[in-house]
Steps between C-alpha positions, in 0.01 A plus 500: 500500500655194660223278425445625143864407428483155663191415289596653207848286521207173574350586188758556279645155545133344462513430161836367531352256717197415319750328205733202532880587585711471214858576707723224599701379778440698835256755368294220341415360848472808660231617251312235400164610544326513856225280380698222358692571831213393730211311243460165589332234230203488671478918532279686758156352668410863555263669354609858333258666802669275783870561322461887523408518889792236552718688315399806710577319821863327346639861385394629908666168602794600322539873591490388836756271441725702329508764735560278762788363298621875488527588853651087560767506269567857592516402893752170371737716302589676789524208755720384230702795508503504892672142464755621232317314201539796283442324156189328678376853598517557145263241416277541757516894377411431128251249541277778782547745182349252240189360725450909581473526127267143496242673736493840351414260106223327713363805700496700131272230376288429748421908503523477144161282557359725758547331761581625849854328605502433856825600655712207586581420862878468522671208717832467517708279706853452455754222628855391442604577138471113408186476644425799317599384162298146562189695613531711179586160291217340622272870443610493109440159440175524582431787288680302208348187483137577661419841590536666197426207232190471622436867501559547176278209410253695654541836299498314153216352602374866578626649165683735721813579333683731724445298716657238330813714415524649858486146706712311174780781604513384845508127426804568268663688733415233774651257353813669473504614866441147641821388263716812651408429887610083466853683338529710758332258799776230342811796495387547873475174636871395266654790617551704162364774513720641316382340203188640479420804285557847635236700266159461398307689232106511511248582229288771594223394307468105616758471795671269271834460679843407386876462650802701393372601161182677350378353197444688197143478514295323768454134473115527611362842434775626238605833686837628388763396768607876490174553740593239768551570829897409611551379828815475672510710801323466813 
């Protein structure tokens, strides 16, 4: 039942994706489409045969990741606690619950396509909470600006379009993560902590995550903020 909800949430928003965004200000850039989001001029060199078994091995690359991502950010937000950075533990708390969400899209897909998902290995190693928040920094902007722009190359290339929606999701969300953790890595090393937010709201659909207010509706995959997940307890 869980997996017929997360794809039927995937498909829903497909043909929302499939059209140009016609919203302005945040929600524009949050929605433009995830092929404009990751086309370059010169578009794929793979053929439609080669961009289907890539695809395959991106969406495993990124379940693994994700999950990985769960049980880090999970282990960080209570180091963070441990060291009395309560609004850090926050973070660290919302951001585990939107890449959970991230490899639950992916795993749904790659099933979706009948394909066996191997179960990811989890490593987790956690420091200081500043070294925590530049290891997780450095994590999210590699999924931003590499990781998944080039996976989602890779899926239009395919046709897959799921695909594209699930791994488009993440890179939103990314983006948004990396932004919080260089607030909160900056609050940290200025001493103002205080200044940082003290609730987070997720999208249970995308992982889409914002600070101290849901929206209305999602920026990415339009669910009503009245579904999001609040987070402000440990």
């Amino acid at each position: 039942m869980k997996k017929q909800t997360i794809l039927w949430s995937l498909l829903l928003t497909a043909g929302f994706f499939l059209n140009a965004c016609k919203d302005t200000g945040e929600n524009k850039s949050e929605m433009k489409t995830p092929v404009d989001a990751a086309r370059t001029p010169s578009g794929s060199s793979l053929t439609v045969a080669e961009a289907k078994t890539k695809t395959i091995a991106d969406l495993q690359e990124a379940f693994s990741g994700e999950s990985n991502a769960t049980a880090r950010y999970a282990a960080f937000s209570k180091k963070a606690a441990e060291e009395g950075y309560k609004e850090i533990a926050l973070l660290f708390k919302a951001a585990s619950l939107a890449e959970k969400v991230h490899a639950g899209n992916h795993k749904a897909v790659l099933e979706e396509m009948g394909i066996a998902v191997t179960p990811a290995k989890i490593e987790v190693k956690v420091l200081s909470t500043k070294e925590n928040l530049e290891f997780a920094i450095k994590g999210e902007t590699y999924e931003a600006t590499t990781m998944y722009p080039n996976f989602l190359k890779d899926a239009d290339a395919a046709g897959n379009q799921l695909a594209l929606i699930s791994l488009n999701y993440a890179y939103k969300t990314e983006k948004k993560h990396k932004a919080f953790y260089e607030q909160a890595l900056a609050a940290l090393t200025a001493n103002k902590l205080s200044s940082l937010p003290s609730v987070y709201f997720v999208c249970p659909t995308c992982g889409n995550t914002y600070e101290t207010a849901a929206p209305k509706r999602c920026g990415i995959s339009m669910t009503s903020g009245e579904k999001f997940i609040k987070i402000n307890t440990l």
